[in-house]
N, C-alpha and C positions, 0 to 999 in steps of 0.2 A: 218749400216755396221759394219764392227769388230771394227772400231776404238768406235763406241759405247758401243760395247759389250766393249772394253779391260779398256774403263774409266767408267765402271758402279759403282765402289767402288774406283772413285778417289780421293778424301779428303783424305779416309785414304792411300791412295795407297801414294800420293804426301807427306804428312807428315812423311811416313815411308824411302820412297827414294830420298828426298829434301835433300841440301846437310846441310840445317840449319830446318833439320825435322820441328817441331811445333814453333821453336822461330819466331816470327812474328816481333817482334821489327829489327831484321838482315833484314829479307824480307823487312820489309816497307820501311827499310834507305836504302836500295837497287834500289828500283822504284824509291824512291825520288829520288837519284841522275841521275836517265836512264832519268824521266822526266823534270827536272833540265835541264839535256844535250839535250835531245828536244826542250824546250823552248828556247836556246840560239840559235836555228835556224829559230824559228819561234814566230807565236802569237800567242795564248789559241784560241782554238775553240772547237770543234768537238773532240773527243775523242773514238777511238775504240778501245778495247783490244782485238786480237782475241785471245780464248786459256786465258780467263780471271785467269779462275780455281778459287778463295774461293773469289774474285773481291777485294783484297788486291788492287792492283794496280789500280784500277778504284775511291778505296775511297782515295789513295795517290792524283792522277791527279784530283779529282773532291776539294779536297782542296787545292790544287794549284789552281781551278779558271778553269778550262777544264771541259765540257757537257758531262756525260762520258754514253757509251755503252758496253755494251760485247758480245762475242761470246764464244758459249762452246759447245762441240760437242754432251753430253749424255744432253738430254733431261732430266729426273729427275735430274742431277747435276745442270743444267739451269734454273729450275725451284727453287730449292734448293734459290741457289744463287741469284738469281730474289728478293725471298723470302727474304731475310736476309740482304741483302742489298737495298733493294729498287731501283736497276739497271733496264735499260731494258737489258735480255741478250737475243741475240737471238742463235735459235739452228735451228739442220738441217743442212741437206747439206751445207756446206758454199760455195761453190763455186754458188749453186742455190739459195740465201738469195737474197731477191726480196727488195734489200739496196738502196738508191738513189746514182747515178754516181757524183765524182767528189764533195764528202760530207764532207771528216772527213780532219780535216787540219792534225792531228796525227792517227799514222795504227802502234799499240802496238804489236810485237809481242815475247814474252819474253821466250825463249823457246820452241818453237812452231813447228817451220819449219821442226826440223827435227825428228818429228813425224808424218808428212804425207806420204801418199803414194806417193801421187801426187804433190809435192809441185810446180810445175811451173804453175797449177791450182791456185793454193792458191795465187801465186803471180800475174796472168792475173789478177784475181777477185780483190785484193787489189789493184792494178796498174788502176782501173777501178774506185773503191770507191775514193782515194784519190784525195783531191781537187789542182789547177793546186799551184804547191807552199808545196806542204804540203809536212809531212816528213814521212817517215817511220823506226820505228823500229826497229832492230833485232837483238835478241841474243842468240845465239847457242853452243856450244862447238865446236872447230877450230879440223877439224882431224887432219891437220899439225902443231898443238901445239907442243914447242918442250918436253913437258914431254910425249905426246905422240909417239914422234918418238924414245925418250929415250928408252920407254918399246918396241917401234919396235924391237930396237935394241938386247935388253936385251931377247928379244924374241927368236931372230935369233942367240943369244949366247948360248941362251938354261940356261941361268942365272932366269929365271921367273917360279914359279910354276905355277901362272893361269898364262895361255899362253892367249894374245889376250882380255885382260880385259876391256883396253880403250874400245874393240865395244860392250861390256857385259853389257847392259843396258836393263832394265825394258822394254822399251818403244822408243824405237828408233829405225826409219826406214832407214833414210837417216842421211848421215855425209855433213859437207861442208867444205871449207876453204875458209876464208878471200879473199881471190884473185881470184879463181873460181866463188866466189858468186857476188865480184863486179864487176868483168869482164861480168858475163850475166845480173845483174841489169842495166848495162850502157851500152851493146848492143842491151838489147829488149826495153828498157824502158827510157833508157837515164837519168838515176838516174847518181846521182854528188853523 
């Protein structure tokens, strides 16, 4: 589908619009502390990243002592990265990944969500994988951040030349907030 088509040049794409481009040393101490804060909830097992991208975060968790997996949605990028890492990553449809139910004690997903089209898809299919106990991940940019609502603001002052910047992103479908997202996490799925 397009999301394949739009990540078919994404290493460089993700290097160019990451907000710490190619420093990988900022990135790795980053996962390390997400997984870090993972592990104070649970115990090493099973390891999924969906939305791996260059499987940085897969070689962080697998030396923390976690079995690691990924997911990536372009085929040659999954392969790539398969490659280079010696991961299993899987691709394809993710909602239709023929994955064992009630598997991965951690469901990685570090930027992710709000590049779907579909994301309440993406979370049925994870809410399925994850073992009873297990945590899940996530991290997104908050629409109701308050520097975001600053440039609302600034917006509607008519004070801003790009008007509307916060949603001016590469690759982003959906926005969330904090409150909205854990209000339906704990009504369909009974996530804490």
């Amino acid at each position: 589908g397009y999301l394949q088509t739009l990540y078919t040049d994404y290493a460089q794409q993700d290097d160019q619009h990451h907000r710490y481009g190619n420093k990988l040393d900022i990135r790795r101490k980053k996962h390390e502390e997400n997984i870090k804060l993972i592990e104070s909830f649970t115990t090493k097992g099973r390891f999924l990243s969906v939305g791996c991208g260059n499987g940085l975060d897969l070689k962080v968790a697998q030396a923390r002592g976690w079995q690691c997996e990924g997911y990536e949605v372009n085929r040659s990028f999954a392969k790539k990265v398969s490659l280079d890492t010696q991961f299993l990553i899987h691709t394809g449809p993710f909602t239709k990944l023929d994955l064992p139910k009630s598997h991965y004690q951690a469901i990685y997903l570090h930027h992710v969500l709000e590049h779907e089209t579909y994301p309440l898809q993406y979370l049925d299919k994870i809410y399925d994988l994850l073992a009873p106990n297990g945590i899940l991940f996530m991290a997104m940019p908050n629409i109701q951040a308050i520097s975001v609502r600053w440039k609302r603001l600034l917006d509607r002052l008519q004070l801003r030349s790009k008007k509307a910047s916060y949603y001016d992103t590469w690759q982003h479908v959906g926005f969330f907030s904090p409150r909205d997202l854990s209000s339906h996490l704990e009504k369909r799925y009974q996530f804490k």
